[in-house]
C-alpha positions in Angstrom: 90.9 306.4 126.8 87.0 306.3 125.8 84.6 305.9 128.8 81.1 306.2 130.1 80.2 309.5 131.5 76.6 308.9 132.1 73.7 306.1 131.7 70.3 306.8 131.7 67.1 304.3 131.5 63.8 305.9 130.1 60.9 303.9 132.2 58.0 304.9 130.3 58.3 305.9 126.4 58.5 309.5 125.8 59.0 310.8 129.1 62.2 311.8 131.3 65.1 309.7 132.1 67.1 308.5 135.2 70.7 308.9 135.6 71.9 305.2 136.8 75.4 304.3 138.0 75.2 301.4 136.3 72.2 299.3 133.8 72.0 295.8 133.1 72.1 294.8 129.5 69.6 291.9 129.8 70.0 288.6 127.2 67.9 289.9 124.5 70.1 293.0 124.4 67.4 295.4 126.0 68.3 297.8 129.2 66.6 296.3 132.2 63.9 299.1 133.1 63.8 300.7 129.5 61.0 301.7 127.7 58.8 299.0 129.7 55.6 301.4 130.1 54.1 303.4 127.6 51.0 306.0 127.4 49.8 304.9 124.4 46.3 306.6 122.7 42.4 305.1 123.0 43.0 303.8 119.9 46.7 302.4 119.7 46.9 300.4 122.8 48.1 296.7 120.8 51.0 297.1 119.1 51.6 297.3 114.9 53.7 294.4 113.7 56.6 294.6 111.1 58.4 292.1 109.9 56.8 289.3 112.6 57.5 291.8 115.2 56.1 293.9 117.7 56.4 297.4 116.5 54.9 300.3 119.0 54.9 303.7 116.9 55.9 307.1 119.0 52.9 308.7 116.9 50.5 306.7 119.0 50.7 307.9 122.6 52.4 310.2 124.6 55.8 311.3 123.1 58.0 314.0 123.8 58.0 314.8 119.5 54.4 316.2 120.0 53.8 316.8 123.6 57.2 318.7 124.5 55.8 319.8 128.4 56.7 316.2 129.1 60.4 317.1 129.4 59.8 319.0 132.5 58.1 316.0 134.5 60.3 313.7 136.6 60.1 310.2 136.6 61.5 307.2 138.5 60.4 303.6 138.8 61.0 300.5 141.0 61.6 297.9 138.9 61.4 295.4 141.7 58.4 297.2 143.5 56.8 297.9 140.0 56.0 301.2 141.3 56.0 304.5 139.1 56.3 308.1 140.8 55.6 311.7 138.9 56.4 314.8 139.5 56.6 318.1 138.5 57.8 321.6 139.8 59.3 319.4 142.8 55.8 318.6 143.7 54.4 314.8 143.5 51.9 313.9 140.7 51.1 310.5 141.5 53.2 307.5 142.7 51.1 304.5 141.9 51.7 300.5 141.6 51.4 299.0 138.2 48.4 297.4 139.2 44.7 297.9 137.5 43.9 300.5 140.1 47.3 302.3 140.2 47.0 302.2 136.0 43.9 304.2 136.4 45.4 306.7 138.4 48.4 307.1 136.6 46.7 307.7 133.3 44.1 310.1 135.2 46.8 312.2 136.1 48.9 312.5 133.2 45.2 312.9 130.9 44.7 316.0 133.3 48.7 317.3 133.0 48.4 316.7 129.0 44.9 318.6 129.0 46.5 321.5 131.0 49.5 322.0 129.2 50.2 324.0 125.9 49.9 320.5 123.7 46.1 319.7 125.4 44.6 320.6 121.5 46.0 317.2 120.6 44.7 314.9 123.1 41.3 316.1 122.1 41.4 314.4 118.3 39.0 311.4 118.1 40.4 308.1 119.3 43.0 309.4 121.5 41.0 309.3 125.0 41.1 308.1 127.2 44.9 307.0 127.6 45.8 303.5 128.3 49.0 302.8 130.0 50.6 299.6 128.0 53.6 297.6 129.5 54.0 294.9 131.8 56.7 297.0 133.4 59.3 294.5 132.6 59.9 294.1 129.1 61.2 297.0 127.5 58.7 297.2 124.0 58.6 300.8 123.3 61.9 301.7 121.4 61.2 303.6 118.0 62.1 300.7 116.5 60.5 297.0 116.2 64.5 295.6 117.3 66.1 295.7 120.4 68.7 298.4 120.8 71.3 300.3 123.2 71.6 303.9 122.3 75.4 305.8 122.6 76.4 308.9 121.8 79.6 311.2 122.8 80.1 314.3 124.8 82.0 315.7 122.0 79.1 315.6 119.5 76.8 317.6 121.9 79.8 320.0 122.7 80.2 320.5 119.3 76.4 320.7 118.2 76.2 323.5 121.4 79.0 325.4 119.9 77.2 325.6 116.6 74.0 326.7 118.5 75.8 329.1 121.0 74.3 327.7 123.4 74.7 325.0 125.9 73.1 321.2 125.1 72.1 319.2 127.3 72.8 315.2 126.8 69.2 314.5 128.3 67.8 315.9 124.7 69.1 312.9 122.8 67.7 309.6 125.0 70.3 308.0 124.9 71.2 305.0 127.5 74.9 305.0 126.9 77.1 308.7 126.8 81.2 308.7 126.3 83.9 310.9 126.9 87.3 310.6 125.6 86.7 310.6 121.7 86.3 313.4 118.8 83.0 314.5 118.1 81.1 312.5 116.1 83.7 309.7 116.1 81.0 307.5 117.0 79.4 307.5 113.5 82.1 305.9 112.4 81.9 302.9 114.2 82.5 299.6 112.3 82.0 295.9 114.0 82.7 294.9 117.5 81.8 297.7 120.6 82.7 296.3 124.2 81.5 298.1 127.0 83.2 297.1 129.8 82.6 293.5 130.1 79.7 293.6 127.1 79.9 293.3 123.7 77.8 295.0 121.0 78.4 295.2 116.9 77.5 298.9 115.9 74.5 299.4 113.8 73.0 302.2 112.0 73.5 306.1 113.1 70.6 307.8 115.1 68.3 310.1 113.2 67.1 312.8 115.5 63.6 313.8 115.6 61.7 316.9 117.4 62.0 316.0 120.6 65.4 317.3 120.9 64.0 320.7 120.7 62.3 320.5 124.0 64.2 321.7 127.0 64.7 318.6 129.3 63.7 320.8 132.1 61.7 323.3 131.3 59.9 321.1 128.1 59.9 324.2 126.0 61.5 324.2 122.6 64.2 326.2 122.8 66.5 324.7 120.7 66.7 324.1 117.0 69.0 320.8 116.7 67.4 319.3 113.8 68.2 322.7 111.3 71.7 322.7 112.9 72.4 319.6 112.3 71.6 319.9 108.9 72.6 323.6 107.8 75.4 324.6 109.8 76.8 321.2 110.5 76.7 319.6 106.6 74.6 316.7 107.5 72.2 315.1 104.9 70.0 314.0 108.1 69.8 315.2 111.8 71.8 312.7 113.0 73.9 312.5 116.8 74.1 309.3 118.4 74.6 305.5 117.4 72.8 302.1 117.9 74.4 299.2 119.2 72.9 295.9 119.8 74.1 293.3 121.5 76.7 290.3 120.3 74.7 287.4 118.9 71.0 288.4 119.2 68.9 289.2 116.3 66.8 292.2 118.3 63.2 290.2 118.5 61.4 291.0 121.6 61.7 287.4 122.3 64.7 286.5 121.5 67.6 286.3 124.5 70.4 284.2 123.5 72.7 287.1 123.8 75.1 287.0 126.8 74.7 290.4 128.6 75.9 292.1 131.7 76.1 295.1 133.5 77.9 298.5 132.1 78.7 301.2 134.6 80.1 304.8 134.6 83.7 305.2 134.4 83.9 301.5 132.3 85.6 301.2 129.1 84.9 301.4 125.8 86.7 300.0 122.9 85.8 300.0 119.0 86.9 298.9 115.9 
């Protein structure tokens, strides 16, 4: 019987996860505590809009596509506190309220980790300093894309993507909130309608197109890993693609939109498909 093996939440865009027992699916089909910060360039701190919706591009801050040494920092948050803590190496960075002093810090600190670390080249083009850290902490903006997703993919597809790279994968290179257990690899893909998680329902949307980031070693942050060419070459894919997106039963994805009925997923909860 399918289940969940493993949820993780992404506090701030681009940076490490942390493995949850269980996430709340709020109303406009958003993970409570996802993507709600984001270190977003000088000149890229409002958001783009498509389609009459907010729409944050990775390209324009810190992302783990273009600044891999990310992957090796650790980050939790206090969603009730509204407090962010960093580190790195098992020593503390900075652990900072989201207020206008604790901003400054936290984007002092990272500026002086980014400029330190192998990627600091590109935090030197114009416009990109100094870094502004966007998010009100709650709402979760900073997906890749300008609707509201929950992201899923199966244990089997990264077993079978690690056999083809002889080498082990770790699931914390794909992002995703939601990992299974208990289907074929890359079942997922074909997912058609309804997805119930536990008590929560979902309709299964387009398949995941994997960028860069999944190169970088989510402990180390070194690229060590070519996923993208595997996926591709020795796997027969047209596009670098693990992973699905689901969105939640009766909401159209808008940042403000919340007439979906959510809930709380946990480990070990069912999953059903059609």
């Amino acid at each position: 019987m399918p289940r969940v093996a493993a949820l993780y939440r992404h506090p701030i865009k681009g940076f490490t996860p942390e493995q949850c027992a269980e996430l709340t699916v709020q109303p406009d089909g958003r993970i409570a505590g996802d993507r709600v910060l984001a270190f977003r360039f000088a000149n890229a701190a409002e958001p783009e809009h498509r389609d009459g919706l907010d729409y944050w591009p990775k390209s324009k801050g810190l992302a783990l596509e273009s600044f891999p040494t990310l992957a090796a920092l650790r980050v939790s948050y206090d969603l009730e506190g509204q407090r962010v803590r960093i580190a790195h190496d098992d020593s503390l960075l900075v652990d900072a309220k989201l207020d206008d002093e604790g901003r400054a810090e936290l984007a002092e600190i990272m500026t002086a980790f980014v400029l330190d670390s192998p990627e600091w080249k590109l935090l030197q083009r114009p416009g990109r300093l100094p870094l502004v850290l966007a998010g009100d902490g709650v709402r979760s903006r900073f997906q890749d894309r300008s609707r509201g997703f929950v992201s899923v993919h199966s244990e089997a597809s990264v077993e079978a993507l690690s056999g083809a790279l002889a080498q082990p994968v770790d699931d914390r290179r794909f992002r995703s909130n939601v990992v299974i257990d208990g289907v074929d690899a890359w079942d997922e893909l074909s997912w058609q309608g309804e997805v119930r998680i536990g008590g929560v329902r979902f309709t299964a949307e387009g398949p995941i197109v994997r960028c860069l980031a999944t190169h970088a070693n989510p402990d180390t942050g070194i690229r060590d890993a070519k996923v993208l060419t595997t996926l591709t070459r020795s796997l027969g894919q047209e596009q670098p693609t693990l992973g699905r997106l689901l969105l939640l039963s009766g909401v159209s994805g808008a940042v403000d939109d919340a007439s979906g009925v959510g809930g709380v997923i946990r480990v070990g909860d069912e999953v059903t498909f059609g």
